[in-house]
C-alpha positions in Angstrom: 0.0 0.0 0.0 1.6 3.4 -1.1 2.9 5.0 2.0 2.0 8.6 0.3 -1.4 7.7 0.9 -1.6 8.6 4.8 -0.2 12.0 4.7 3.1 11.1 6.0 4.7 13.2 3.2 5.8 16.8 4.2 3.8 19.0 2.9 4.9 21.2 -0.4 3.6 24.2 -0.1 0.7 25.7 2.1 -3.1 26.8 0.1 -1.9 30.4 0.4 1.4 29.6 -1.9 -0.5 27.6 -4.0 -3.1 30.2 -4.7 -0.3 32.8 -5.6 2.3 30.6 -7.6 3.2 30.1 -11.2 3.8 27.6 -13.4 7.6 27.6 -12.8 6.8 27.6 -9.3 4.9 24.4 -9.5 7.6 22.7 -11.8 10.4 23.2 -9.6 8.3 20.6 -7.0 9.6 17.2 -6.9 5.8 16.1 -6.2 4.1 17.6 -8.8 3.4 14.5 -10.9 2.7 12.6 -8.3 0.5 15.1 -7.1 -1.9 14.9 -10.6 -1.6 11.4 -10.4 -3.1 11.2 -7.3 -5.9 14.0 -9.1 -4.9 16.3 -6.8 -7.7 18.9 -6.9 -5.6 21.8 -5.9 -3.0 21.2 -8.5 -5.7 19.8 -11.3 -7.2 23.6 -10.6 -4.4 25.6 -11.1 -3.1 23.5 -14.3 -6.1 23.8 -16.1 -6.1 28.0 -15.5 -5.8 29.4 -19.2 -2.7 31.1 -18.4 -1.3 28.3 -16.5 -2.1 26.5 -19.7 -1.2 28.6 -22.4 2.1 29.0 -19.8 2.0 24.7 -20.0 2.4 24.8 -24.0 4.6 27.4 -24.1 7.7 25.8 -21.7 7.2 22.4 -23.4 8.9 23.6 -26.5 9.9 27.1 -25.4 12.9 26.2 -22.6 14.3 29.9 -21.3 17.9 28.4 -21.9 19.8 25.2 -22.7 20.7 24.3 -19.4 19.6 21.3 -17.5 17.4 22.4 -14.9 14.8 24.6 -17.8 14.8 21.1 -20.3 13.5 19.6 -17.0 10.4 22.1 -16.7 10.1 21.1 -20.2 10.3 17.6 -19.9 7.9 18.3 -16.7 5.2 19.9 -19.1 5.4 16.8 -21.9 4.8 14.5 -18.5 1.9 16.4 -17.4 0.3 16.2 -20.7 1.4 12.2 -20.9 -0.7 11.4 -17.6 -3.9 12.0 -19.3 -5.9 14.2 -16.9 -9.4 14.5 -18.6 -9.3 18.1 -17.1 -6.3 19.0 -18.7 -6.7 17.8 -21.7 -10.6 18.8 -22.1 -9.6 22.2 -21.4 -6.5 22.4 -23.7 -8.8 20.9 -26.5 -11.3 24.1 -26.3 -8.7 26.1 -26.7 -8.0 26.0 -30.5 -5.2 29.2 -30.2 -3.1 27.5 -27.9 -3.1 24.5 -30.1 -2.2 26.6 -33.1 0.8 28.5 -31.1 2.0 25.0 -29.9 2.2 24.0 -33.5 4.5 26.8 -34.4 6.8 24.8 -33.5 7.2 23.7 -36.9 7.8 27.0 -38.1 11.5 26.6 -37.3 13.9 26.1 -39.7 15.3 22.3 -39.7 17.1 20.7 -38.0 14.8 20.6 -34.6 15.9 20.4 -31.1 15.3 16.7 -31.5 14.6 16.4 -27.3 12.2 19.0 -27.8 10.7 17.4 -30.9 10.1 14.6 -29.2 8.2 16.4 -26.5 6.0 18.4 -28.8 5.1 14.9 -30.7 4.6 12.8 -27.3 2.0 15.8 -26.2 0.3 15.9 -29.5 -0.4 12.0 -29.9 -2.4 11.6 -26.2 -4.7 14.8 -27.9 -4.8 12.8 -31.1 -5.7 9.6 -28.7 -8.0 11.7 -26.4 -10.0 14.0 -28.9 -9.1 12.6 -32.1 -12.0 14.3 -34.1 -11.5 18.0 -32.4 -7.5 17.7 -33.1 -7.5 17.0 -36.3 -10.0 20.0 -37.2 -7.3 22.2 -35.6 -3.9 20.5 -37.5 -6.3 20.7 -40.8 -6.7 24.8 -40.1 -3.3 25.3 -40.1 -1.7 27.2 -42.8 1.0 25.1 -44.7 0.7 22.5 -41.7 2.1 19.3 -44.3 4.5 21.5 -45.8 5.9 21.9 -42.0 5.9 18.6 -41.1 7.4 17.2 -44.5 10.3 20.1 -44.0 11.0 18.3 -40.5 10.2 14.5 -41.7 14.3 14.1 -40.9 13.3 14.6 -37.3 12.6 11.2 -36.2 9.4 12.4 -33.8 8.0 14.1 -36.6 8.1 11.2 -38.5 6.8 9.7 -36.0 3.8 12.2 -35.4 3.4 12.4 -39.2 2.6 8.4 -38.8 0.6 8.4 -35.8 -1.8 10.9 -38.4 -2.0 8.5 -40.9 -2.9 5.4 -38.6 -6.0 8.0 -37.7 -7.8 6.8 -40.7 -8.8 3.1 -38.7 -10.7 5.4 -36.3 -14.5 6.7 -37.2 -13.4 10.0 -35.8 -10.1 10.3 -38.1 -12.0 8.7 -41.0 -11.1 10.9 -44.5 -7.8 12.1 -42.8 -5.6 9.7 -45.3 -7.7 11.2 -48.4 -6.8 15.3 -46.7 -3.2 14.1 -47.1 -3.3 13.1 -50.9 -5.2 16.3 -51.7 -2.1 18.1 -50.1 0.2 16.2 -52.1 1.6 14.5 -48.9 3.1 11.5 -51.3 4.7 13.2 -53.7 6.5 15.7 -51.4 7.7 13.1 -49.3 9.2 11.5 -52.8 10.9 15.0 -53.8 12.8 14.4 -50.2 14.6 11.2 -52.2 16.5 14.1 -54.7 19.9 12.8 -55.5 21.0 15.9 -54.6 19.8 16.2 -50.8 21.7 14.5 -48.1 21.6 10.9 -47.5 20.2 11.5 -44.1 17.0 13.2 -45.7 16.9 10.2 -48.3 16.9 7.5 -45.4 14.5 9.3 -43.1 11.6 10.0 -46.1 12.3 5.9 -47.1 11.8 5.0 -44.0 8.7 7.3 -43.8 7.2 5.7 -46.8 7.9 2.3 -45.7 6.1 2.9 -42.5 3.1 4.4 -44.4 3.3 0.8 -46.8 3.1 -1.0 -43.3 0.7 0.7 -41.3 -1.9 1.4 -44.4 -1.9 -2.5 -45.2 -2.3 -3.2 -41.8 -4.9 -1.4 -41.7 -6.7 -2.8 -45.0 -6.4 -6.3 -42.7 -10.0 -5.3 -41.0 -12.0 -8.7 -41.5 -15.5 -8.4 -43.0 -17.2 -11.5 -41.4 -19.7 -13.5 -44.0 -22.2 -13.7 -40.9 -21.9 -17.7 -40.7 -18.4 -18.0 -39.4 -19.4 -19.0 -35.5 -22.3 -21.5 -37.3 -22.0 -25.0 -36.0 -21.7 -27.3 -39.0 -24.3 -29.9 -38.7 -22.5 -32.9 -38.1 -20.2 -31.9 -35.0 -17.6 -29.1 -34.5 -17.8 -25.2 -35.4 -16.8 -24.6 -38.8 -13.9 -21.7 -39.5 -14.4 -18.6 -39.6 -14.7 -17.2 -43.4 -13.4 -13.8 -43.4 -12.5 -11.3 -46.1 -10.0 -8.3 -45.9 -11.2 -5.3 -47.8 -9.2 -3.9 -50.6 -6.3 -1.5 -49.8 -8.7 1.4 -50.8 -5.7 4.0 -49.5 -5.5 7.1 -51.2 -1.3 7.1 -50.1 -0.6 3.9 -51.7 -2.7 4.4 -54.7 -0.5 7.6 -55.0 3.0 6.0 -54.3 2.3 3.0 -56.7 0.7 5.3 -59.6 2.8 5.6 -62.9 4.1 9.2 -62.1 5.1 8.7 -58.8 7.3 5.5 -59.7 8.5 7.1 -62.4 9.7 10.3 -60.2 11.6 7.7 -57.9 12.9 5.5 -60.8 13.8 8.6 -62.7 15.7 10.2 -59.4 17.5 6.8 -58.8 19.2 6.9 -62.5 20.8 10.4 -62.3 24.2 9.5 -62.9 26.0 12.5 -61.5 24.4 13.6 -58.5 26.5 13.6 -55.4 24.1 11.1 -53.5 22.9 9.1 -56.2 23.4 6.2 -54.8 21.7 6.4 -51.4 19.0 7.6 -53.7 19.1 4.5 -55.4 19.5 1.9 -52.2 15.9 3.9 -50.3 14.4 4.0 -53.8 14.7 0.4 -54.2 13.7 -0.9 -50.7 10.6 1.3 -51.5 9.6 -0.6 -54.8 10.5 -4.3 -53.1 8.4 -3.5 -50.1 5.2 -2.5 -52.3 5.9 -5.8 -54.5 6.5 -7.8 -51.3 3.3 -6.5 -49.8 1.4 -7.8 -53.0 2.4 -11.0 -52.6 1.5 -11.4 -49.1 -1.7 -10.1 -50.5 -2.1 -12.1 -52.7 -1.1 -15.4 -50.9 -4.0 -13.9 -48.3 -6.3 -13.8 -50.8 -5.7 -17.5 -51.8 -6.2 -18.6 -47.7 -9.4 -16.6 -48.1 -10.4 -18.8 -51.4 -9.6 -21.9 -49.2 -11.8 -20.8 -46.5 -14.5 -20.1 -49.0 -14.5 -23.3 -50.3 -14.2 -25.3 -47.4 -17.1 -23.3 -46.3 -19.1 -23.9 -49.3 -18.1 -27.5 -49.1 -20.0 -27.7 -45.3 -22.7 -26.1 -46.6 -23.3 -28.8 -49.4 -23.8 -26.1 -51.3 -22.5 -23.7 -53.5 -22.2 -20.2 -52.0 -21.6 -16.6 -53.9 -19.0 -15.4 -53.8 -18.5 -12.2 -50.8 -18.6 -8.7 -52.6 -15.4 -7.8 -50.3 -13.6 -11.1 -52.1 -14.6 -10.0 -55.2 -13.8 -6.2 -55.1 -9.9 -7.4 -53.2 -9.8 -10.1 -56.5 -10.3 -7.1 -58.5 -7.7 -4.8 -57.4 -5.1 -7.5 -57.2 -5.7 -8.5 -60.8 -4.1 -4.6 -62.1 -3.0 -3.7 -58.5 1.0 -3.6 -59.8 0.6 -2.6 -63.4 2.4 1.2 -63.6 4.9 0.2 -61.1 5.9 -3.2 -63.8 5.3 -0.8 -66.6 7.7 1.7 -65.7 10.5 -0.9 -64.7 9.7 -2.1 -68.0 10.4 1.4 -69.9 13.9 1.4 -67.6 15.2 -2.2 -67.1 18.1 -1.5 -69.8 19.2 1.7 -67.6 19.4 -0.3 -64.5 20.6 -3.5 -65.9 23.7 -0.9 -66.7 24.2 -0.2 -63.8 25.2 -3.6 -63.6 27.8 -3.4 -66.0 28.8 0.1 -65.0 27.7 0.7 -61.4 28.4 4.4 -60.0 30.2 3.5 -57.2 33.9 3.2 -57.8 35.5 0.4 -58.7 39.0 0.6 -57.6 40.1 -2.6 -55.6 40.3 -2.7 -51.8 42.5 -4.6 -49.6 40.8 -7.7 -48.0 42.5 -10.6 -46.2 43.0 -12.7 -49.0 44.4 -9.5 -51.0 43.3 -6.6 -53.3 39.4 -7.2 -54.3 37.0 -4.9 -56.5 33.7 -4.0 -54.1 30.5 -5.5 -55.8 29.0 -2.4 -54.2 25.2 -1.8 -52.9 24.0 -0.6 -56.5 25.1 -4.4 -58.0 22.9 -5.9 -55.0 20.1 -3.8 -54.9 19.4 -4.2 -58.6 20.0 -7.9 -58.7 17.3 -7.6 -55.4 14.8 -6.1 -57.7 15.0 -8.4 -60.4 14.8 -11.2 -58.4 11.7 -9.8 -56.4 10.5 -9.1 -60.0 10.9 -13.0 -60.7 9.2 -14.1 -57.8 6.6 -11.9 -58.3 6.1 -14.0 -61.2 6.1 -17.4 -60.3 3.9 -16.5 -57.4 1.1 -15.0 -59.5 1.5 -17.7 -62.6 1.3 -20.5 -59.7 -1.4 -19.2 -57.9 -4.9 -20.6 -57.3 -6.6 -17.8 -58.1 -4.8 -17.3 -61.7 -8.2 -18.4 -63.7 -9.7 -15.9 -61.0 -7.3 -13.3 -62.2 -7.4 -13.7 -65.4 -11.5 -13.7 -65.7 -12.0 -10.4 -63.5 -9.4 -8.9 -65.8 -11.7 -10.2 -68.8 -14.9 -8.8 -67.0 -13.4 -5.1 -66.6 -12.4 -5.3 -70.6 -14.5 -2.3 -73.0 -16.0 -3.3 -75.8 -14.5 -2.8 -79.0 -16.4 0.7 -79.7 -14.9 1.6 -76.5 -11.6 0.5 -76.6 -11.5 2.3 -80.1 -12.0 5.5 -78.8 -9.5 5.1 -75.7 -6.4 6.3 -75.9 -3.9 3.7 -75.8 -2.5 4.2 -72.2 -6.4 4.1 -70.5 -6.7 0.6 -72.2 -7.4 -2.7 -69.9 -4.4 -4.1 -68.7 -3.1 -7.0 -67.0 -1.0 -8.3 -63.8 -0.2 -11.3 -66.3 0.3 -8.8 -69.6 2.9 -6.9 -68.2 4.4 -9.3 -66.8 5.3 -11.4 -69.8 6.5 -7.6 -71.6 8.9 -7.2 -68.7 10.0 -10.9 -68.8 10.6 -10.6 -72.6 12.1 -7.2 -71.8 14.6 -9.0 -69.2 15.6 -11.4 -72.0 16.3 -8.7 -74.7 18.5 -6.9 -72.5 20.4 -10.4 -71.5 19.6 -9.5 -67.6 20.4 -12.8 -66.6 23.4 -14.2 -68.3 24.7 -10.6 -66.5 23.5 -12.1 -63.2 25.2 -15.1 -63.8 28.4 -13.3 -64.7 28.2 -10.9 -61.9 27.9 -14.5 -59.6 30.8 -15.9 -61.0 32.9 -12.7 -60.8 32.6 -11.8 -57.2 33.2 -15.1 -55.7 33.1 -14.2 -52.1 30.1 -12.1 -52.2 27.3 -14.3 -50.4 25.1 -11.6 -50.4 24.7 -11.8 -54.6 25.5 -15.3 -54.4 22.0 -15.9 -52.6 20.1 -13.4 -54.4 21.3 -14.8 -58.5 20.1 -18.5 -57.3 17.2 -17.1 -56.2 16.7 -15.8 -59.0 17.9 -18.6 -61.7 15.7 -21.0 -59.0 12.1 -19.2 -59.7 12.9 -19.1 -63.4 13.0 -22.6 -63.9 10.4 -23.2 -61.4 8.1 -21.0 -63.2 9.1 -22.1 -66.5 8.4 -26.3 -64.9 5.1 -25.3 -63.2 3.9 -24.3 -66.6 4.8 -26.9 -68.9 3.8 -29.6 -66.6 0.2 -27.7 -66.2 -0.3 -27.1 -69.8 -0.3 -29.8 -72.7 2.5 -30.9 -74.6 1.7 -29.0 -77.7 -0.2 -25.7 -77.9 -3.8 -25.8 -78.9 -4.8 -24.7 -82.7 -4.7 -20.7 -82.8 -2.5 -20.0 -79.6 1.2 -19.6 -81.4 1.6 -16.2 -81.7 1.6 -14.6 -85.1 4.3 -13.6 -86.8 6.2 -9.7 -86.0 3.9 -9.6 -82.9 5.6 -6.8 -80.7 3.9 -7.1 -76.9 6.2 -4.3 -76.2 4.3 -2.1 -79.2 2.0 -0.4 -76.4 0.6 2.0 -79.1 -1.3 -0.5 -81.6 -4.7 -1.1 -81.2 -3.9 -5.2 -80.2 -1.0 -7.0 -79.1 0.1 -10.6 -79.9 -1.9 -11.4 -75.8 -5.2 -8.9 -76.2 -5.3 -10.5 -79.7 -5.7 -14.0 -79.0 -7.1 -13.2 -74.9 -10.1 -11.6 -76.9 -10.6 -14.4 -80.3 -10.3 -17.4 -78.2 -12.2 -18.5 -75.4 -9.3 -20.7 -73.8 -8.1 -17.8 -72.1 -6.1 -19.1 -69.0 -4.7 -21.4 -71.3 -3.6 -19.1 -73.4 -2.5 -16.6 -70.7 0.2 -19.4 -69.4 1.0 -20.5 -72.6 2.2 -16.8 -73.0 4.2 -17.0 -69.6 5.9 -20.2 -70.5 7.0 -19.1 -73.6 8.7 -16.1 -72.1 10.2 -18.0 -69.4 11.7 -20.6 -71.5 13.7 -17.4 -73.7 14.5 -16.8 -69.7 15.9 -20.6 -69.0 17.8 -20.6 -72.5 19.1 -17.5 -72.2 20.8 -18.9 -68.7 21.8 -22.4 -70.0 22.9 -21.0 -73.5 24.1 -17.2 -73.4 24.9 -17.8 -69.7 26.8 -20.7 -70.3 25.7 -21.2 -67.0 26.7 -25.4 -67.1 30.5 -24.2 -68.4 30.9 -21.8 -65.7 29.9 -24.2 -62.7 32.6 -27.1 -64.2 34.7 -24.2 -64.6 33.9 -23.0 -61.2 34.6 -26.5 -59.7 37.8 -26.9 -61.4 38.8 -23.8 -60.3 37.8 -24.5 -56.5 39.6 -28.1 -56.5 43.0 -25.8 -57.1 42.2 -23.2 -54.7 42.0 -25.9 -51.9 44.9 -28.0 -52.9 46.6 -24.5 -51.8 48.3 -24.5 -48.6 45.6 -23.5 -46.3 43.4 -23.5 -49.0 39.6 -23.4 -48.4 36.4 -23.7 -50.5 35.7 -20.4 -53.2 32.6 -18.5 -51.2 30.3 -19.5 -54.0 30.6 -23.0 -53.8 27.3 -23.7 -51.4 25.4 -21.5 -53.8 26.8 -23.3 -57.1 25.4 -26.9 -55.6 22.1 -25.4 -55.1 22.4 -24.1 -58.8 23.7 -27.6 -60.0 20.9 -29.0 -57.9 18.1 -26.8 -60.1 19.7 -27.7 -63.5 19.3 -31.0 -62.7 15.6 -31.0 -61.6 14.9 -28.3 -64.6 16.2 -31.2 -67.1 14.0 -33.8 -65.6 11.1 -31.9 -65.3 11.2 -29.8 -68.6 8.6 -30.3 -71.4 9.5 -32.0 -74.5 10.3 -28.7 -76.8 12.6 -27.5 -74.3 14.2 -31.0 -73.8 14.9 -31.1 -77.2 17.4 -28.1 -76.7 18.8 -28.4 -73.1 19.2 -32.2 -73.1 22.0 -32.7 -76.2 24.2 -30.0 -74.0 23.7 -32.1 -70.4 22.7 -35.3 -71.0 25.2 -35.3 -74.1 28.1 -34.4 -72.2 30.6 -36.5 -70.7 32.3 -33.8 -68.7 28.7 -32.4 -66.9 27.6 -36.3 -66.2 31.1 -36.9 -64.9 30.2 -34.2 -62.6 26.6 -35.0 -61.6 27.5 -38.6 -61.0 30.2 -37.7 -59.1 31.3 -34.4 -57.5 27.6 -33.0 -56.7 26.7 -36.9 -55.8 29.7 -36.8 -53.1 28.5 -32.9 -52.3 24.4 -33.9 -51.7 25.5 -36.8 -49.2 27.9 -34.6 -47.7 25.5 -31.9 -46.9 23.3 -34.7 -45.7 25.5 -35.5 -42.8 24.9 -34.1 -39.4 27.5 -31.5 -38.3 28.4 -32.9 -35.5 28.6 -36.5 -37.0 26.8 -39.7 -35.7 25.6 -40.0 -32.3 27.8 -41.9 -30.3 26.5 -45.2 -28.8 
């Protein structure tokens, strides 16, 4: 039991000081807070007084000097306001000028006291969590108030504050405050903070901004929409699962950061060759793109759990069920959700595969313990990172259960042919699966992978690449195997493409997909038939223009002389090169008869690569098999 409690404590001041004192003179006691958390009436009084108040805002970011004892009146005020006294804060509320002085604040020029920032953004979040509605009306009234906080969004607590407004939008009170910041152009400001020209600081602070918003927004899009039965007992014995739908990522911020200007503003800023901070530009500007292709996917793969649910569902029921309008509207989006972000990697894929080639960073070797070594550099990994996310991407829409689901919503949302005539090209229907097989065919003009694969090879001790190239030759072949095995051996009558079909040819009335997705009613046939031929110009241009199966006996020659070397160990790409070896292998029995035709003559027809299977990667599986501490003794 708290010994304050009996009135043992000496007392702080008499009711005659207390009527006459300030505000400094109550912050200089050591029982203030103590005494408001106890709801001290006296003290509760006094605090609420509007000049005691208006005094309250004015010392929590307003400190008379730098010195210790005035940053602790400060840090007294921000404490007062963090107790959440309803009388406090009611009376603050009403107040709209002392909110509007406490928010000039911003007004000063960058950088902020960051102590103090964090103060002013701890008090402002308990008044957005106490009267959401009444606080945002105020922060809406001020003049220029997004302008302010995007000139501070290097301040970590502003960035902070700035999120704690977005995650308003999940309350009924804050509802509409996501759609205020698009009409102030809160997206593409925060973007302009990624200029190769501003400091790397700036660059990581509005990245990490933007990631956060990607979070938090599909977070909040993970609201389940119940379909009424999902606490139903099933008839014959237990409850059967919950069906539940998440509603569409309807966000007015994502919709912005994923729409074809705004990626191309970010792509454009991350190619500027001779900026000072290009590449920091470049490293944010990528993490950005992977996250919002990485949250897809787990949208996506949510969707399908969804579809299971359904099913199972409909299967309990005996019954066939229709389909929930939230399913239905999410199905929708995810069928063009991606397609400005995959068409403007598509109009700059050569630029960044040069980067490859010719990275910005330098390229002067630097010592290392096993001597002079040229850096790979983050620009090299980054790239090969988006490519591979870009491949994955891929494989995990062609795979999916709801590709036929895809594909027919997509079909649904297609104009009529009067329509489409009077569209200009760029407003026509298009596809998750469309641009997708452009960018792949893209990839394989611009030989992106046999310049993985040399890249691999190159920078031996580079684990980092090493992981993210398998990864990448690994979902091509898997893509390319799920496909042939799924569709029949030889295509159906009408689905070769015509002669001179250009998919890349945005500007024609009809490409070599529309053409046939519109003439033939085999649609999803069709629609993998024209992934799988894309993938397979992938898969050769690996085996073939890679040489990939020449540079992993070359590799392995190469590593048996580096560890015959007095304290000589294994090249740091060897684990990676079995795992490679391993996919060949699986791709050449698994492959459908067109591609066998080319790829078996060069593996199956060699003495040297069978030598090899049979032998080193046999000894290498069963070795990897082995426990690492050996068998268990008896």
């Amino acid at each position: 039991m708290s010994f304050w409690r009996f009135g043992f404590q000496q007392a702080a001041v008499t009711d005659t000081v207390m009527e006459n004192a300030t505000l400094d003179d109550l912050l200089e006691q050591d029982s203030l807070l103590q005494s408001c958390k106890d709801f001290s009436e006296k003290h509760l009084e006094l605090i609420c007084r509007p000049a005691m108040r208006q005094r309250l805002l004015h010392l929590l970011v307003n400190p008379a000097s730098e010195s210790p004892a005035d940053l602790r009146k400060s840090y007294i005020c921000c404490e007062l306001l963090a107790l959440d006294l309803p009388a406090l804060l009611d009376a603050l509320i009403t107040d709209k000028e002392e909110l509007v002085a406490l928010w000039s604040f911003l007004d000063r020029p960058a950088p902020l006291n960051p102590l103090l920032a964090s103060y002013f953004s701890k008090a402002n979040c308990m008044l957005l969590q106490k009267h959401l509605g009444e606080m945002l009306a105020t922060i809406k009234s001020i003049p220029g108030v997004i302008d302010k906080l995007l000139m501070h969004i290097g301040c970590s607590a502003i960035a902070d504050l700035t999120l704690k407004l977005i995650t308003c939008e999940d309350m009924p009170e804050g509802r509409g405050v996501v759609d205020w910041l698009s009409q102030e152009n809160f997206i593409p400001q925060l973007v302009d903070h990624l200029d190769p020209h501003r400091d790397p600081e700036e660059h990581n602070m509005a990245a990490q901004s933007l990631l956060d918003i990607i979070a938090v927004s599909y977070q909040s899009a993970q609201g389940a929409v119940p379909d009424g039965n999902g606490d139903a007992i099933g008839v014959d014995g237990p409850p059967r699962p919950a069906v539940v739908f998440s509603a569409p990522t309807n966000n007015a911020l994502i919709a912005t950061m994923k729409s074809r200007p705004i990626v191309t503003k970010l792509v454009t800023y991350m190619l500027v060759r001779d900026a000072p901070h290009a590449v920091s530009t470049f490293t944010n500007g990528i993490n950005i793109i992977i996250e919002l292709m990485r949250r897809y996917c787990s949208e996506v793969e949510q969707a399908e759990y969804q579809l299971q649910l359904e099913q199972q569902n409909a299967l309990n029921q005996a019954q066939a069920s229709e389909r929930h309008p939230a399913f239905t509207a999410k199905i929708a989006q995810l069928s063009v959700e991606l397609v400005d972000l995959l068409r403007v990697l598509d109009a700059h894929a050569e630029s960044l595969v040069h980067l490859l080639v010719e990275p910005r960073q330098s390229q002067t070797p630097v010592p290392t313990t096993i001597g002079p070594q040229v850096p790979l550099g983050s620009e090299r990994l980054k790239a090969c990172e988006l490519f591979a996310e870009v491949l994955h991407l891929q494989y995990l829409y062609t795979s999916s259960p709801l590709f036929e689901t895809f594909v027919d919503t997509v079909m649904s949302m297609a104009p009529t042919t009067a329509t489409a005539a009077t569209s200009p090209p760029p407003n026509r229907p298009t596809s998750m699966t469309r641009e997708l097989i452009v960018l792949t065919e893209r990839f394989l003009a611009i030989r992106l992978l046999p310049t993985c694969v040399d890249i691999f090879f190159n920078f031996c001790w580079n684990n980092f690449m090493h992981s993210v190239v398998y990864d990448m030759v690994a979902k091509v072949f898997n893509t390319y195997t799920y496909t042939a095995n799924l569709l029949p051996a030889e295509p159906s009558p009408g689905t070769v493409d015509e002669p001179g079909a250009n998919p890349r040819d945005r500007g024609s009335e009809t490409t070599h997909v529309e053409a046939f997705l519109r003439a033939d009613p085999r649609i999803v046939e069709k629609q993998l038939r024209g992934v799988q031929t894309a993938v397979a110009g992938l898969v050769l241009s690996i085996l073939i223009d890679g040489g990939l199966v020449d540079k992993i006996m070359d590799a392995q020659r190469r590593n048996d002389a580096y560890t015959e070397q007095p304290r000589g160990v294994r090249l740091g790409y060897m684990g990676h090169l079995t795992y490679i070896a391993d996919e060949v292998c699986k791709l050449a029995d698994k492959c459908g008869p067109d591609m066998a035709r080319v790829i078996h003559p060069r593996l199956h027809g060699s003495p040297v690569w069978q030598e090899y299977i049979h032998g080193v990667l046999r000894e290498t599986r069963e070795q990897d098999r082995q426990p690492l501490g050996g068998a268990r003794p008896d």
